[in-house]
Structures are given as structure tokens and as C-alpha cells.
N, CA, C and O of each residue as an XYZ file, in Angstrom:
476
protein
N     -20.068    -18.212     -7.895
C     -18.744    -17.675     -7.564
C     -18.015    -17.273     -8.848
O     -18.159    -17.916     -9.888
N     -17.205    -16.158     -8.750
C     -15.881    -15.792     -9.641
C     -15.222    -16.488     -9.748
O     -15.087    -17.170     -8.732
N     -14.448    -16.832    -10.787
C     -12.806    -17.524    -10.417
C     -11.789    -16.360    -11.816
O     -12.129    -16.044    -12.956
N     -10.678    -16.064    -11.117
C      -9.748    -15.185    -11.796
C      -8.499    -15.853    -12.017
O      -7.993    -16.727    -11.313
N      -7.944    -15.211    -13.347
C      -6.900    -16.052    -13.142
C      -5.823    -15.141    -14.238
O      -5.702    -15.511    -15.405
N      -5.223    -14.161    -13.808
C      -4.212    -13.522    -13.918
C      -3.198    -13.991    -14.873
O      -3.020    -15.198    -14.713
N      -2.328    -13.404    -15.979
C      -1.168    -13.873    -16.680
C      -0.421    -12.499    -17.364
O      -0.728    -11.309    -17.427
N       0.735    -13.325    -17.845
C       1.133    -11.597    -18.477
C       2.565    -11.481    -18.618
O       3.344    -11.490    -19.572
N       2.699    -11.328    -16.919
C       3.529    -11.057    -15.449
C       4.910    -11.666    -16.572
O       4.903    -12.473    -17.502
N       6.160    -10.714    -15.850
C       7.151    -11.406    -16.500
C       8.387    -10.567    -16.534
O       8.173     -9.969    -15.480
N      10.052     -9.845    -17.155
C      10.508     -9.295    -17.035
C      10.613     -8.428    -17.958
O      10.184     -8.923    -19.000
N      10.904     -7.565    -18.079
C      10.846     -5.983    -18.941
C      11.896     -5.332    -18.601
O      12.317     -5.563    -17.467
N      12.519     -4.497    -19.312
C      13.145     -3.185    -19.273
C      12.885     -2.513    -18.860
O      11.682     -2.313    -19.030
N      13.504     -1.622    -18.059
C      12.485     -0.106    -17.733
C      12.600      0.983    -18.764
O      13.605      1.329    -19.387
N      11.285      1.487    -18.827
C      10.465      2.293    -19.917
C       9.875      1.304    -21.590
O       9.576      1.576    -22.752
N       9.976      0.236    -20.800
C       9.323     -1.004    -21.800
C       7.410     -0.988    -21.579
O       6.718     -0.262    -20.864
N       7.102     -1.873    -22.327
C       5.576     -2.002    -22.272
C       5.094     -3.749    -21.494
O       5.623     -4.797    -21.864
N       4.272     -3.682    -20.663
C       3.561     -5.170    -20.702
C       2.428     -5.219    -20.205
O       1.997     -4.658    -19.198
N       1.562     -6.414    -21.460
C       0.106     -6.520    -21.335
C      -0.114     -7.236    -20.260
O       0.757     -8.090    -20.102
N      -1.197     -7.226    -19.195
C      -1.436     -8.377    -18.191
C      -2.904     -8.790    -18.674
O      -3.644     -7.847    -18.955
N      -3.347     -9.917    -18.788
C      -4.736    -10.616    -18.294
C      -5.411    -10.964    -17.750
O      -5.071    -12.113    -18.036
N      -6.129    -11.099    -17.168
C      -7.031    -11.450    -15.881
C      -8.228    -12.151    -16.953
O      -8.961    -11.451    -17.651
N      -8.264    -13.491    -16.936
C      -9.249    -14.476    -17.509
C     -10.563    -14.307    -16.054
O     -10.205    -14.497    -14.891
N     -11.595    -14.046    -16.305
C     -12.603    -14.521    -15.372
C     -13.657    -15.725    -15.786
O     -13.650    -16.012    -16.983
N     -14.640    -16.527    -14.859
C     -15.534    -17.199    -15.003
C     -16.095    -17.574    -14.041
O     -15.467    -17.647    -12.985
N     -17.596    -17.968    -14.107
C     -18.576    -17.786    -13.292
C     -19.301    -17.411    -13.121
O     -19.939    -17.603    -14.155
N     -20.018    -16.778    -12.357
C     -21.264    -15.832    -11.833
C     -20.702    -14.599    -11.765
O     -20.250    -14.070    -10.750
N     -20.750    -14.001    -13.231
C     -19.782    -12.526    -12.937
C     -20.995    -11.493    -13.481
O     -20.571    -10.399    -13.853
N     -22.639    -11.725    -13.588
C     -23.519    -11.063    -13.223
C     -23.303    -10.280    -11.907
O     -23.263     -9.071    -11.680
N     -23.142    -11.654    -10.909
C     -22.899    -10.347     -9.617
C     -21.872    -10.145     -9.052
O     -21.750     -9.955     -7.841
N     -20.922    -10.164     -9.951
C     -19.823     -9.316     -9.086
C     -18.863     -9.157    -10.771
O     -17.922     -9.848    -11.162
N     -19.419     -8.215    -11.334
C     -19.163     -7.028    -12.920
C     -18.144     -6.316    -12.909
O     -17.442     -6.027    -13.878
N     -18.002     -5.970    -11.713
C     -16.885     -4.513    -11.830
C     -15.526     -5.220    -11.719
O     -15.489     -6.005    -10.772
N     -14.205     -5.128    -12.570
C     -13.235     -5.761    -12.156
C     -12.071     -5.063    -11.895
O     -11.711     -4.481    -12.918
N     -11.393     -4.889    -11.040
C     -10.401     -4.437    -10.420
C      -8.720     -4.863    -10.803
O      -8.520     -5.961    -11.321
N      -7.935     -4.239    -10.612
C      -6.097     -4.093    -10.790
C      -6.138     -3.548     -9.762
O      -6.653     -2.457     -9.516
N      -5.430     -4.479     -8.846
C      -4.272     -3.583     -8.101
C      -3.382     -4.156     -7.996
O      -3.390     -5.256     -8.548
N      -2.148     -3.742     -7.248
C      -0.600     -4.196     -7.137
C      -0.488     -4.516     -5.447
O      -1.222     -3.940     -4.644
N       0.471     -5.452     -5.068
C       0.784     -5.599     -3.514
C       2.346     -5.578     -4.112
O       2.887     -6.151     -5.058
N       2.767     -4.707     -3.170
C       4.065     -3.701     -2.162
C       4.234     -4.085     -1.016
O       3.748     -3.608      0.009
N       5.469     -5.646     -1.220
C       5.824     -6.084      0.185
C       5.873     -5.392      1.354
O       6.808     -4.593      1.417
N       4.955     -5.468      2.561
C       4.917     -4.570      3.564
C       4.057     -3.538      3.105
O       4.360     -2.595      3.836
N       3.170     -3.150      2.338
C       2.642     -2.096      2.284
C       1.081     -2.771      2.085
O       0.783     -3.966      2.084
N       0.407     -1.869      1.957
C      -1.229     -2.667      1.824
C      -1.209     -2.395      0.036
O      -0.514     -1.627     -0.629
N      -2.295     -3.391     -0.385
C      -2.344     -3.128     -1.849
C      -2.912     -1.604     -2.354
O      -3.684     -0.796     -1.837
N      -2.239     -1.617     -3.461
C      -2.469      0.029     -4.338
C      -3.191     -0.492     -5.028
O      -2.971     -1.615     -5.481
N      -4.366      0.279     -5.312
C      -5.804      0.379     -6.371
C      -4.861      1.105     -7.544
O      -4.164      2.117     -7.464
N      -5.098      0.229     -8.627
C      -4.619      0.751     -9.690
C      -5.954      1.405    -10.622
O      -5.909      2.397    -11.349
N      -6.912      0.685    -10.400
C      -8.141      0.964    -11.648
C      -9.006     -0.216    -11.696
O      -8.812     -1.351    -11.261
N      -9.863      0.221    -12.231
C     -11.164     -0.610    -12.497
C     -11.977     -0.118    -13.332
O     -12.177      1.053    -13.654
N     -12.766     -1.749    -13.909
C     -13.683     -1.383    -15.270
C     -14.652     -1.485    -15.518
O     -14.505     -1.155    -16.695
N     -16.002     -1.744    -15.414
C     -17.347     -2.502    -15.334
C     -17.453     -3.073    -16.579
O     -17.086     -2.581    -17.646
N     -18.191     -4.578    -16.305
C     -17.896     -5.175    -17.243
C     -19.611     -4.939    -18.574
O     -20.128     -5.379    -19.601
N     -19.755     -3.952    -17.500
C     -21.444     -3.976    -17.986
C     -21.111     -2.839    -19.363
O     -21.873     -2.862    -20.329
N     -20.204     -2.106    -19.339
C     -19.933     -0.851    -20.127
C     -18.990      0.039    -19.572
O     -18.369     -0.202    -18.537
N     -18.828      1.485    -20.522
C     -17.993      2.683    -19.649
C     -16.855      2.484    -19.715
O     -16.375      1.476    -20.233
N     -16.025      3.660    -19.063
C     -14.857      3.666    -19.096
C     -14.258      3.100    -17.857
O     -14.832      2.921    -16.783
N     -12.904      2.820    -18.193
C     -12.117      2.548    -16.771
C     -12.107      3.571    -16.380
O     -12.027      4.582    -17.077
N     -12.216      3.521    -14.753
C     -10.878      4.614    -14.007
C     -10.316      4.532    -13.395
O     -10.465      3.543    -12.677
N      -9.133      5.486    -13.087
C      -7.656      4.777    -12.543
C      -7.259      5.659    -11.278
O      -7.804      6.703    -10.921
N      -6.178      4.997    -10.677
C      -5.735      6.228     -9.511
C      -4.514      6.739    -10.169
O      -3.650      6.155    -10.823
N      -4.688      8.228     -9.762
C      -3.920      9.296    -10.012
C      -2.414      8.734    -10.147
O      -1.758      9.336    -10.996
N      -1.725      7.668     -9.457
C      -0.359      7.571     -9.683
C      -0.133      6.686    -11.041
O       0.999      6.613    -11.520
N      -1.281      5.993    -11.669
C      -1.030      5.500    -13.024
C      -1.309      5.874    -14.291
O      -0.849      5.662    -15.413
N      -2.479      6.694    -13.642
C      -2.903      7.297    -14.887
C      -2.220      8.195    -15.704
O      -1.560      9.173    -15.354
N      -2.523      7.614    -17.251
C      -1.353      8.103    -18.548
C      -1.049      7.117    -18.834
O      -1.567      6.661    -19.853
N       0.026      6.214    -18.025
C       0.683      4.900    -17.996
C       0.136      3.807    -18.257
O       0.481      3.098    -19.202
N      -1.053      3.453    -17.220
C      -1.541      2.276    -17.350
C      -2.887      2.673    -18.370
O      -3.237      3.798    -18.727
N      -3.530      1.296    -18.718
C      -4.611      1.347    -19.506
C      -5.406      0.174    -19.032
O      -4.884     -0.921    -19.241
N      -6.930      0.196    -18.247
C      -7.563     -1.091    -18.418
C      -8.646     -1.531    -19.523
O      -9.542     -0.712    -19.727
N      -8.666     -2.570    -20.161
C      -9.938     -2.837    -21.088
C     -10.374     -4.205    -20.719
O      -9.976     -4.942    -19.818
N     -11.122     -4.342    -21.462
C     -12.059     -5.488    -21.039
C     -12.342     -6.262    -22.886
O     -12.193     -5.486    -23.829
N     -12.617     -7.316    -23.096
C     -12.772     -8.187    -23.989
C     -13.855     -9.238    -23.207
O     -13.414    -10.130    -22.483
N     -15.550     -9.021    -23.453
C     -16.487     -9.443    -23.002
C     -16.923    -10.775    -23.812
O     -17.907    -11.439    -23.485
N     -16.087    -11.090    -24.901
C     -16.191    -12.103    -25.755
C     -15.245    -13.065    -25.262
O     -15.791    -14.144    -25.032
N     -13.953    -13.042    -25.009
C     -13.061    -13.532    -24.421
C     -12.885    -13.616    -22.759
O     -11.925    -14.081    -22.145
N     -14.084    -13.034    -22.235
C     -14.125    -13.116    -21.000
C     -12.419    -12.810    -20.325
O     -11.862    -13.593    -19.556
N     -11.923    -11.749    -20.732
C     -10.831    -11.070    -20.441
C     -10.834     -9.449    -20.016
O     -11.212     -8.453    -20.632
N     -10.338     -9.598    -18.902
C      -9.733     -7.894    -18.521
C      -8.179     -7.361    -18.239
O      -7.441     -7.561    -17.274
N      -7.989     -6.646    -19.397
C      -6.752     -6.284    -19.512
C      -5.772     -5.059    -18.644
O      -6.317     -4.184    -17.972
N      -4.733     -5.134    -18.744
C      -4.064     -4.033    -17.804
C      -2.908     -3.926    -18.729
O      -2.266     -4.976    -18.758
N      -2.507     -3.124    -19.383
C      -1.688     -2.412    -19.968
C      -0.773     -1.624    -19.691
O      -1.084     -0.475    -20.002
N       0.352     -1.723    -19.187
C       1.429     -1.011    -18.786
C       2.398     -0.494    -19.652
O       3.285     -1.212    -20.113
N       2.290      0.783    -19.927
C       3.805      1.425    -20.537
C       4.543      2.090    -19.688
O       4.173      2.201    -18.519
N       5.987      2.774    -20.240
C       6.664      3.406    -19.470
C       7.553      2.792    -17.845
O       8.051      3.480    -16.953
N       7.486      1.545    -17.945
C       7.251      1.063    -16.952
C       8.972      1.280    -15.669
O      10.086      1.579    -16.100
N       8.747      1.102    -14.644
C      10.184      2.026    -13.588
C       9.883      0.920    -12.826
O       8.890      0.252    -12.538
N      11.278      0.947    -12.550
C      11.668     -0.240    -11.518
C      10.726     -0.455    -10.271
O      10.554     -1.493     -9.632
N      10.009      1.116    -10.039
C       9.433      0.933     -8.699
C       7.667      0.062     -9.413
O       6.772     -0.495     -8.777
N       7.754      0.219    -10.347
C       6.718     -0.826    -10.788
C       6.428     -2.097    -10.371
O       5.312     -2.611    -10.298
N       7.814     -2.724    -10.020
C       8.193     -3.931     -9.814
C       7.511     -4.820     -8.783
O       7.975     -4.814     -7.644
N       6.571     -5.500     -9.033
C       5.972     -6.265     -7.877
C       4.425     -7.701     -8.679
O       4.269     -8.250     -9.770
N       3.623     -7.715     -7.268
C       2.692     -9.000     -7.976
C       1.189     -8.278     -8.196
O       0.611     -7.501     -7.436
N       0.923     -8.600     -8.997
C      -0.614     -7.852     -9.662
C      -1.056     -8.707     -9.485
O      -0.618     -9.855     -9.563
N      -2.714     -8.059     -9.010
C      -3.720     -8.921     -8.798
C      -5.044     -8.360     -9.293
O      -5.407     -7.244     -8.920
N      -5.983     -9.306    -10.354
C      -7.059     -8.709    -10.409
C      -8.002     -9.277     -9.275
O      -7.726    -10.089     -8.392
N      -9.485     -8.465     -9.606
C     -10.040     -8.667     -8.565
C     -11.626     -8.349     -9.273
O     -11.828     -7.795    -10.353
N     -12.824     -8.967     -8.155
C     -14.082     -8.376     -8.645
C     -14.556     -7.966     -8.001
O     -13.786     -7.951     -7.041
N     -15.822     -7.317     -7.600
C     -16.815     -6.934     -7.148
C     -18.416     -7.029     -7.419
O     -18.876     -7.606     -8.404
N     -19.092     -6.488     -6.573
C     -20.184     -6.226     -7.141
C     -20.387     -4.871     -7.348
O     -19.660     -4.239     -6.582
N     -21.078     -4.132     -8.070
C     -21.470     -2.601     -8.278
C     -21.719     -2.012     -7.349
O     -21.278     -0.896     -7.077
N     -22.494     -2.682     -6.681
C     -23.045     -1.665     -5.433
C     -22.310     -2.323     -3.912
O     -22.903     -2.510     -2.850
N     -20.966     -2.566     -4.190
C     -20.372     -3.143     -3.274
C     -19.150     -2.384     -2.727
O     -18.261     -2.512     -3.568
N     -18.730     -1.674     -1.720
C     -17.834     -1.102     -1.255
C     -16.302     -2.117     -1.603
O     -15.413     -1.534     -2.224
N     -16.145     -3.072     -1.335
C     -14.882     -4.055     -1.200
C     -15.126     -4.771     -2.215
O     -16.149     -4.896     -2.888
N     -13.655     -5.450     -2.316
C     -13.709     -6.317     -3.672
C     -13.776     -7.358     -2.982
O     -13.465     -7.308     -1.792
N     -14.251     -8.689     -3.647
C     -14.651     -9.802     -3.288
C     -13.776    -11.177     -3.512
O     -13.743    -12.131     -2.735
N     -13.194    -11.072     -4.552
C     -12.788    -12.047     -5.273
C     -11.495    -11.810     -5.538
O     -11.207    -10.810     -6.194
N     -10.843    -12.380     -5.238
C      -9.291    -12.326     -6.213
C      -8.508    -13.360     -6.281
O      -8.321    -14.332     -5.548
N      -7.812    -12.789     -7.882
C      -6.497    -13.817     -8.597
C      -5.403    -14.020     -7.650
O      -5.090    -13.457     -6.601
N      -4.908    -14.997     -8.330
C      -3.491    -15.640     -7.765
C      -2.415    -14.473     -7.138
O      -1.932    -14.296     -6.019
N      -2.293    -13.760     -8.467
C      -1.510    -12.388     -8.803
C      -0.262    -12.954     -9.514
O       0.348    -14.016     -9.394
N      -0.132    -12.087    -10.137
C       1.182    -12.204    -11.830
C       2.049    -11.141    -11.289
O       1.902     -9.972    -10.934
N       3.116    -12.094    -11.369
C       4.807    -10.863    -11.126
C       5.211    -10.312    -12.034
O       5.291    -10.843    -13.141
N       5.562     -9.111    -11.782
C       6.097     -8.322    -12.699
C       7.864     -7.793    -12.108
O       8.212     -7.165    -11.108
N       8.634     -8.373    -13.220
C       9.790     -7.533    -12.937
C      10.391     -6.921    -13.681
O      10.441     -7.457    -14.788
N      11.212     -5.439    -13.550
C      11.474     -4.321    -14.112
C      12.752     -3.999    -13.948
O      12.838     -3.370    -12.894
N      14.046     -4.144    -14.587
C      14.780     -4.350    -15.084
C      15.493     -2.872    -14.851
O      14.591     -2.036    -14.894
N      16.387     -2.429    -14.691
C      16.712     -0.711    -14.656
C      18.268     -1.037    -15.492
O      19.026     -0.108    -15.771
């Protein structure tokens, strides 16, 4: 099994910057690929991006990209989420997440880290 465990989360300014973390451990042979997204009380979660932990680049969905940034630190068993520019409608709980590669759905997920945005 995965275990995730999210940090970061916290208050900001708007058009401020904040790093998030997602610590993983476990059996993350099979389930590599790691995921950001956000939950929007009442709404279903937004896919922000994802990274494989095997190599490559992230990629992101169209409403973050520019803004956000994901990386990965395979020594530190860390995957990062990088937020600049950040707008009130930012404002909510992040959650990472894993998968496997050849897996349609994500499998695994963090607590989730709050983020609040300040106007």
C-alpha cells in the first residue's frame, strides 16, 4: 500500500506564492504516477496535474497551467505542487493522490492541506 501525506496548506495573499508537499511511502512501484487535485465544496474534485515518478514531465489541466508547477524529489520521497499568482477562487483543500500507470482512477489519497487566499 501507499500512504500520502500532504503539507504546505496555509494562508497567503492573493497573487502570493505557496509550496505544497505530498510525502509518500510504501509500495509506490505500483502505484508511480502521483496526482494534485483540489475539492470545491459541492463540486466534484478538479484534476490539477500529475507526475510519474518513474521520469518526464508533469502535466496539468488547462485552468492551471502557467500557475501551478508539479515536481517530484525521488530522494526525499516528495511530490511537490507549486502555486503562484494565487486568487481567492484558489481557496480550498488539496489533495494528493496515486495511481498506477496503466490505471484509469487514482487509488490512493492524502488527508488534503487547506489552502486559504486572502483578497
Amino acid at each position: 500500500q501507499v500512504q500520502l501525506v500532504e503539507s504546505g496548506g496555509g494562508l497567503v495573499q492573493a497573487g502570493g506564492s505557496l509550496r505544497l508537499s505530498c510525502a509518500y511511502s510504501g509500495r509506490t512501484f505500483s502505484r508511480d504516477v502521483m496526482g494534485w487535485f483540489r475539492q470545491i465544496t459541492g463540486k466534484e474534485r478538479e484534476f490539477l496535474g500529475a507526475i510519474s515518478l518513474r521520469g518526464g514531465s508533469a502535466h496539468y489541466e488547462d485552468s492551471v497551467k502557467g500557475r501551478f508547477t508539479i515536481s517530484r524529489d525521488n530522494r526525499k520521497n516528495t511530490v511537490y505542487l507549486q502555486m503562484t499568482s494565487l486568487k481567492p477562487e484558489d481557496a480550498t483543500v488539496y489533495l494528493c493522490t496515486a495511481k498506477a500507470h496503466h490505471s484509469r482512477s487514482y487509488e490512493v489519497w492524502g488527508q488534503g492541506t487547506r489552502v486559504t487566499v486572502s483578497s
